[in-house]
C-alpha positions in Angstrom: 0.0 0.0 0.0 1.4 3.8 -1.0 1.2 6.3 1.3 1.4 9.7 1.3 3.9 11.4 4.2 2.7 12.6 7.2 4.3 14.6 9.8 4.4 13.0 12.9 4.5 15.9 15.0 1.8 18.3 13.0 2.3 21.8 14.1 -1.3 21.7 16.3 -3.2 25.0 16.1 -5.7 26.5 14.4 -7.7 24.0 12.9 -7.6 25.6 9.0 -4.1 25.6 9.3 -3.8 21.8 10.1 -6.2 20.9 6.7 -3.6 19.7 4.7 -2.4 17.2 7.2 -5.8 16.0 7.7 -6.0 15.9 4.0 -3.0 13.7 4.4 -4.8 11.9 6.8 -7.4 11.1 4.8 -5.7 10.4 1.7 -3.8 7.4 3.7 -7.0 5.7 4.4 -8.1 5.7 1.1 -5.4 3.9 0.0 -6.4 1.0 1.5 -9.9 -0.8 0.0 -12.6 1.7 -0.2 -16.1 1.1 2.0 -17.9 0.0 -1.2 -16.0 -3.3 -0.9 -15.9 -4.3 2.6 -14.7 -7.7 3.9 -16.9 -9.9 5.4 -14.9 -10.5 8.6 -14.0 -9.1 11.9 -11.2 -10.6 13.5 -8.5 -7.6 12.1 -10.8 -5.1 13.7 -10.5 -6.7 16.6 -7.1 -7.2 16.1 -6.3 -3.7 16.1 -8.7 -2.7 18.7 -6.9 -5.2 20.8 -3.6 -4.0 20.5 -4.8 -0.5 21.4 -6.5 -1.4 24.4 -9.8 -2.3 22.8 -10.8 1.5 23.2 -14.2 0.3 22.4 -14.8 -1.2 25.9 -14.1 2.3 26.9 -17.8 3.5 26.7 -21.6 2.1 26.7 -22.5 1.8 23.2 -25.8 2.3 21.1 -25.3 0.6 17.7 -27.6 0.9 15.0 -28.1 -1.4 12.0 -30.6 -0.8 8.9 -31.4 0.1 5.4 -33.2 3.3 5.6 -33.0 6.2 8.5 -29.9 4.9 10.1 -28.3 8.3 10.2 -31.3 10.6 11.2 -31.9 8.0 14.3 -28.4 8.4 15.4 -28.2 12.3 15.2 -31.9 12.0 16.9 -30.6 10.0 19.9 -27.6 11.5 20.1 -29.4 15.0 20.7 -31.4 13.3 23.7 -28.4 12.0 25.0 -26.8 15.2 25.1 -29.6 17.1 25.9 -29.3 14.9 29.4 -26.1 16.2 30.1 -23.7 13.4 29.1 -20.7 13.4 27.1 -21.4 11.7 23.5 -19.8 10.4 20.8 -21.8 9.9 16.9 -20.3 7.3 14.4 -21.8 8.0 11.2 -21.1 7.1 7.5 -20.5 8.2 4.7 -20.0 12.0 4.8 -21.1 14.6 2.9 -18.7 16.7 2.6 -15.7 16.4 5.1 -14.8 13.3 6.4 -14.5 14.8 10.2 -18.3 14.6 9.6 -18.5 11.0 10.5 -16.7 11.3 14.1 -18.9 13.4 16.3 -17.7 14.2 20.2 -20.4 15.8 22.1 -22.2 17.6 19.3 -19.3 18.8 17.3 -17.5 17.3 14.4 -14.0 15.8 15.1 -11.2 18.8 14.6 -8.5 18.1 12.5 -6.2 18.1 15.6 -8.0 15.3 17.4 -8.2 13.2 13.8 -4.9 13.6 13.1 -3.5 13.3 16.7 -5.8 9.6 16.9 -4.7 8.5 13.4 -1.2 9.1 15.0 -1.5 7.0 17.8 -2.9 4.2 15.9 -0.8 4.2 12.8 1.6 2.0 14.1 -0.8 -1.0 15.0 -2.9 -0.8 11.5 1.0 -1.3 10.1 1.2 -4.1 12.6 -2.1 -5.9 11.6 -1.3 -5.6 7.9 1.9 -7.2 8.2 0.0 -10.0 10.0 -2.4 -10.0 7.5 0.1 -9.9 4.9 1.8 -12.9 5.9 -1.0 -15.1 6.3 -2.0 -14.1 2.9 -4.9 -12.1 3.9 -5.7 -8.6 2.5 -4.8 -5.6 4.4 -7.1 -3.5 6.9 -9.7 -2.2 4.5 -10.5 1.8 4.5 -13.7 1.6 6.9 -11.9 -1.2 9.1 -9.0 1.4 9.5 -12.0 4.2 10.4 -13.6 2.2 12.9 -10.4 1.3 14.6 -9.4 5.6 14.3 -13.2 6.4 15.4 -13.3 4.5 18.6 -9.9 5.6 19.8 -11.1 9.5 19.1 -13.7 8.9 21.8 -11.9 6.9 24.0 -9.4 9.6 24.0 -12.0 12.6 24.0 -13.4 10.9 26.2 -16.6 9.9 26.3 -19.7 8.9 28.4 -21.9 6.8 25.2 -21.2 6.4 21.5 -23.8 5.9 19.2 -22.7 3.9 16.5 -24.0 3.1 13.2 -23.0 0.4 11.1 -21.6 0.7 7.6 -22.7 -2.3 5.7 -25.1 -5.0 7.2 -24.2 -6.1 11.2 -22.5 -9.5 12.1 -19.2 -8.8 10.1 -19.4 -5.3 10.0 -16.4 -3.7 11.4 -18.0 -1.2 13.8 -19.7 -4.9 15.5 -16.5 -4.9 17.5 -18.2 -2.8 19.5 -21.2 -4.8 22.1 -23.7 -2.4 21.8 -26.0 -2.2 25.5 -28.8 -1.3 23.0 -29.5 -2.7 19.4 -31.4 -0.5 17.3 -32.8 -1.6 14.0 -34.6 1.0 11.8 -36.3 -0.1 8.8 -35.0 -3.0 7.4 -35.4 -3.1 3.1 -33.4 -4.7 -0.1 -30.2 -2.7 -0.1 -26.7 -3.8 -1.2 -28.3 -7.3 -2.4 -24.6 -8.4 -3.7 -23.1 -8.0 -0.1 -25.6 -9.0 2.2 -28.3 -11.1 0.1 -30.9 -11.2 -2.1 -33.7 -10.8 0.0 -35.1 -9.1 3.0 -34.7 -12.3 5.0 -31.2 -12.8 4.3 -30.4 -9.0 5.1 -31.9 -8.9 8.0 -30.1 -11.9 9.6 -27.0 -10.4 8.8 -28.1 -7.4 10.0 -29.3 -9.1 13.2 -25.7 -10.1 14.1 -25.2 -6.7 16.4 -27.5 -7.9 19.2 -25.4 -9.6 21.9 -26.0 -11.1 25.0 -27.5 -8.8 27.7 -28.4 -6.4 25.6 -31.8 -4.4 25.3 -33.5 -4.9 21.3 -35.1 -1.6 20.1 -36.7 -2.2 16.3 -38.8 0.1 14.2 -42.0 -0.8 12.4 -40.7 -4.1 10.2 -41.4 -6.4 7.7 -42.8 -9.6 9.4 -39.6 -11.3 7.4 -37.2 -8.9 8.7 -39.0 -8.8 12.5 -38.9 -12.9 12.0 -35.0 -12.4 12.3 -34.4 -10.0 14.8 -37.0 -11.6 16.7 -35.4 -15.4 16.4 -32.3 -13.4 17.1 -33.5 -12.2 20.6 -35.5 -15.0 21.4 -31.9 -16.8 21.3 -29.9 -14.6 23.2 -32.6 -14.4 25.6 -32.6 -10.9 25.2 -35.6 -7.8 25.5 -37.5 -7.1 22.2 -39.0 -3.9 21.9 -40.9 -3.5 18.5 -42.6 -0.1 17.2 -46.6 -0.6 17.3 -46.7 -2.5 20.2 -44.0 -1.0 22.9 -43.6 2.5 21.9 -44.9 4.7 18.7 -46.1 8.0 16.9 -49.2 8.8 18.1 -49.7 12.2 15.9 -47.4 14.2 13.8 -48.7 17.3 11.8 -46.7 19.9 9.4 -45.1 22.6 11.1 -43.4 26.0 9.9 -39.6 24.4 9.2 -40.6 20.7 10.8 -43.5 19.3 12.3 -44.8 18.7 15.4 -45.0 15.0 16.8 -46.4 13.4 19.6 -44.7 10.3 20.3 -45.7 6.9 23.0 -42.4 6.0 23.9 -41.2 2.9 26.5 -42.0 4.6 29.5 -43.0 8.3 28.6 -45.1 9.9 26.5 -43.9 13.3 24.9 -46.7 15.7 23.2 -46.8 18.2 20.3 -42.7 18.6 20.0 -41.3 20.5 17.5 -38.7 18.2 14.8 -37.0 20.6 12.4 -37.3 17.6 10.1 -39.3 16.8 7.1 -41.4 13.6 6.6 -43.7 11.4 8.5 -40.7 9.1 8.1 -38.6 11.5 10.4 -41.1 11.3 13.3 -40.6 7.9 13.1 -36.8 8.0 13.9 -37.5 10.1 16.4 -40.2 7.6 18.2 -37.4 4.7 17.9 -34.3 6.8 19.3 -36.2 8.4 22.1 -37.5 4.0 22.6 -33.2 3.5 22.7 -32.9 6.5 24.8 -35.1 5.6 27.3 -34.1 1.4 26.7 -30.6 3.2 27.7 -30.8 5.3 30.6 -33.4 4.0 32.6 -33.2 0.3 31.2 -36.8 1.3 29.9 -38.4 2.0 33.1 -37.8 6.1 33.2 -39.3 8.3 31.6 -37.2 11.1 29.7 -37.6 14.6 30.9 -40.0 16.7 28.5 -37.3 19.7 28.6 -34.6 17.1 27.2 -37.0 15.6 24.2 -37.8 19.3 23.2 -34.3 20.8 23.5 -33.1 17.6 21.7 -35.8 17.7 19.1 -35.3 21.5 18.5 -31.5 21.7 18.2 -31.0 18.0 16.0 -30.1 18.4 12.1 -29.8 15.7 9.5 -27.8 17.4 6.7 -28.6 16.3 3.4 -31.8 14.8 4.7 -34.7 16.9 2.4 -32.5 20.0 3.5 -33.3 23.3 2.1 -30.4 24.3 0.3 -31.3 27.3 -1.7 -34.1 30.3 -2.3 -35.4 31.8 -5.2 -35.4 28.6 -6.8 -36.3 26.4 -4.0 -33.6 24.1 -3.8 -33.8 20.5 -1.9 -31.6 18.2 -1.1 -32.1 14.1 -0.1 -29.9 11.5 0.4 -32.2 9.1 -1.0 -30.9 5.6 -2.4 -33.2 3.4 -2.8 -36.8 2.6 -3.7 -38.0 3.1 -0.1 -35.8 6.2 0.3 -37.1 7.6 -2.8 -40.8 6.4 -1.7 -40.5 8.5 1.5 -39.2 11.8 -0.2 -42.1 11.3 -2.4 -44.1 11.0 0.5 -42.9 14.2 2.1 -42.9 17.0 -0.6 -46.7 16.2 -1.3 -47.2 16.1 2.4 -44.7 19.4 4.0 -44.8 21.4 0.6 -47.2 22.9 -2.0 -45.1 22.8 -5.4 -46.8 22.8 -8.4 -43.8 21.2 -10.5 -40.6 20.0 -9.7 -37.5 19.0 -11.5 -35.4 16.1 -10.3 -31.6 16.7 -10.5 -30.7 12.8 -10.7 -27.1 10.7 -10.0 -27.0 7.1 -9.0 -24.3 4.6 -7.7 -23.8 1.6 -9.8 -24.6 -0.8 -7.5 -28.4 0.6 -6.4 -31.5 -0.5 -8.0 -32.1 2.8 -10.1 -35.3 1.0 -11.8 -36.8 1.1 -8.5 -35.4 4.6 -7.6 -36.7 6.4 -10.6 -40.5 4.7 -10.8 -40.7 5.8 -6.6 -40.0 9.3 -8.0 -42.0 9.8 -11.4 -44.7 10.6 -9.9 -43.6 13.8 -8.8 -41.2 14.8 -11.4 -42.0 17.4 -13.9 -38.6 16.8 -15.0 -35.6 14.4 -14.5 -32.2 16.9 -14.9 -29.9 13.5 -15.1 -26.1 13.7 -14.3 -23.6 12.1 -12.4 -21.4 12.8 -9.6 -17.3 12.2 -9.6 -17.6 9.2 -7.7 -16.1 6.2 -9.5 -19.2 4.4 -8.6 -21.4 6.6 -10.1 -23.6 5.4 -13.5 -22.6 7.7 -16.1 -25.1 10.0 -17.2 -26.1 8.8 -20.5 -26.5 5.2 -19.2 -29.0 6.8 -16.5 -30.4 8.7 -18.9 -31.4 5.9 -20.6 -33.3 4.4 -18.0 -35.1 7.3 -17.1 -36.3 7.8 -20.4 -37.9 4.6 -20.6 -40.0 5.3 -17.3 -40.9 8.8 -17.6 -40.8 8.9 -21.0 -38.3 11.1 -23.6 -39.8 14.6 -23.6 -39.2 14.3 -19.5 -35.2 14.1 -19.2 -32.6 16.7 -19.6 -28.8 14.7 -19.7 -26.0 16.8 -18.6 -22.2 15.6 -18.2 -21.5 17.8 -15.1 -23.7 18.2 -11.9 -23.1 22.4 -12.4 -25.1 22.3 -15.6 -27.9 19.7 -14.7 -28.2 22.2 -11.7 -27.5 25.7 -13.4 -30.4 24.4 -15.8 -33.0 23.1 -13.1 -32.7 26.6 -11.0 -32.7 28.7 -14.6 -36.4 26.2 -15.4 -37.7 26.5 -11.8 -37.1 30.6 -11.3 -39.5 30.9 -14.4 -42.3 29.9 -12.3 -43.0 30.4 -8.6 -44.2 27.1 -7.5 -41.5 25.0 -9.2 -39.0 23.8 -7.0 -35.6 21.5 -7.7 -34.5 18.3 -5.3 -31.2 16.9 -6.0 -31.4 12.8 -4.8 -30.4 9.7 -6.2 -27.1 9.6 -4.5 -25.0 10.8 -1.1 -22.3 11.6 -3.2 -24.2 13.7 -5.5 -26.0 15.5 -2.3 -22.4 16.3 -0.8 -21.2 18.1 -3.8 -24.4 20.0 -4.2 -24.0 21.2 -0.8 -20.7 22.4 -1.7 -21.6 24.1 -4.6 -24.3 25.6 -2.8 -22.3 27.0 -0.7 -20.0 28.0 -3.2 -22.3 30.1 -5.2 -24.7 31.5 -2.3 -28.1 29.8 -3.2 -29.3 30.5 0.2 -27.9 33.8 1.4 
């Protein structure tokens, strides 16, 4: 493996200053097998950990494991956690934008010192386990095995009081499964990633299954009664507490808000009435009702009730960038990390439900290995107009081949193909400013949501 030189004694200071070593950083790890390719094993993991002190005993975890809502169900119960006054740490993946995104300690995004500083202290035992690896003819530490390892030293070092952790791909091998989480929290288990983790909903789900352990508490969204068959066998054979949405804990109410909505939710213990979520989507009040259900499964082992000051300070102060986030005014610009039928199905759901657009132009990039079919019928419906492109991801379907797909759903006269993200967006704000009511969401792809965010940013779509 090549790798680029880093100092090992950065000049620590002001964070801006110390960007190109965490550039550095970061272009080491990617050296090594990217996260679109993980290994199904975790022994190196744990091999690393080890050596370091398995930093990941350091801590109570909360892990998380799902297809859809993984992400906003962290940040939600991470906010509650906080919002109690303990010390957190947030495991998230992928980024959007910077890759200090996915390490979160007590509400803020890893600084470049800290990631560097923890890279530093475990460089030598990734080089350790690679030689191991090496000589028993097994590949190296992959990029997210690395990541884990670098993420659960950060917060041991921070430190810490609870991590929430969310897997990257599936459960049993996944790297971050290390970890023995005190809660297992399943959101909404769908077909995703069918050539790592199976070919149907059953199969996923097993794997998926594999981060309850013994003693722990089971927390599980609304599921499919072939993915609940799984978790449950999975808890019935630990001998372990199932908690299930619609029977334990659930949404009794949510209505549209100005910038959110306001939910009322039935959780373990508690019930918590008419609180503001900054988030779009009857979807979103769902995450909500499962983290507050792994909140509450966590701090009072499900027999306390939360505090209604902590569920409305956490509700009111969480974000879930990229998650139907408004990105720019006059056009309307949204942005949804949608990638997947279900995920498209939800958006869907929630711009007829939270917004009153007459039209709206899709601005379109998917991954290779998604099921685009499915991604583009869940959005027709609402699409004036597909603006398809691609973002600079090597995974990404190139344009015209996407192009081609979409065509044959919503029909010719219906898609725009454009080579580069700038001019699939400069043309769906230059068609939606003719009219007031048109709007443009950008989805298909995380990738293609962080570098609109950028370029957002970039060009001042939202002053």
């Amino acid at each position: 493996m090549s790798k680029k030189p880093l100092s090992d004694d950065p000049e620590l200071g002001d964070d801006a200053l110390l960007q190109p070593q965490a550039d550095a950083v970061y272009a080491e790890l990617l050296g090594r097998v990217g996260e679109s390719a993980p290994r199904p094993r975790l022994e190196p993991t744990r091999r690393a950990a080890e050596l370091l002190g398995d930093p990941q005993r350091a801590y109570p975890v909360i892990h998380l494991a799902g297809t859809n809502g993984k992400t906003s169900t962290s940040r939600i119960a991470e906010s509650l956690l906080r919002a109690t006054g303990v010390r957190t740490g947030l495991l998230t993946s992928p980024h959007l934008v910077r890759v200090n995104e996915r390490i979160v300690i007590d509400g803020e995004s890893i600084s470049n010192e800290a990631f560097i500083a923890a890279y530093r202290d475990i460089r030598p035992y990734l080089e350790m386990v690679d030689a191991e690896l090496t000589a028993a003819g097994e590949p190296a530490l992959t990029f997210f095995e690395a990541f884990t390892v670098l993420a659960f030293a950060a917060f041991a070092d921070a430190p810490i009081d609870v991590a929430v952790v969310e897997t990257g791909m599936g459960g049993e091998w996944d790297s971050t499964n290390i970890a023995d989480g005190e809660v297992a929290v399943f959101t909404p288990i769908s077909l995703d990633h069918t050539h790592r983790l199976g070919s149907t909903v059953r199969e996923i789900a097993a794997t998926k299954a594999g981060i309850v352990k013994p003693g722990s508490v089971v927390v599980s969204a609304a599921q499919s009664p072939d993915a609940l068959a799984e978790i449950t066998k999975k808890a019935v054979g630990l001998d372990v507490d199932l908690r299930v949405q619609g029977e334990a804990f659930d949404v009794t109410s949510h209505s549209v808000a100005v910038g959110g909505q306001l939910v009322s939710i039935r959780g373990l213990v508690g019930s918590y009435d008419d609180v503001f979520l900054p988030l779009y989507g009857s979807h979103q009040a769902q995450n909500a009702a499962v983290a507050v259900a792994a909140v509450e499964a966590f701090l009072g082992g499900g027999t306390q009730a939360l505090a209604p000051d902590v569920v409305e300070e956490a509700f009111a102060t969480v974000v879930s960038p990229g998650r139907l986030e408004l990105v720019g005014i006059e056009p309307t610009v949204l942005v949804d990390a949608a990638h997947n039928p279900d995920g498209a199905s939800a958006l869907v759901s929630a711009l007829g439900e939270y917004f009153t657009f007459d039209e709206v132009g899709i601005v379109l990039g998917v991954l290779e290995d998604k099921d685009v079919e499915g991604v583009v019928r869940a959005l027709a419906p609402v699409a004036t107009r597909f603006y398809v492109t691609q973002s600079h991801s090597e995974r990404a379907i190139p344009s015209d081949d996407l192009a081609y797909v979409v065509r044959n759903i919503a029909g010719p006269d219906a898609v725009w193909e454009y080579d580069s993200l700038v001019a699939a967006a400069d043309a769906a704000r230059g068609w939606a400013a003719e009219q007031p009511k048109r709007a443009v969401v950008v989805t298909g792809s995380i990738t293609l949501v962080g570098e609109v965010l950028q370029l957002a940013e970039q060009l001042g779509w939202k002053p």
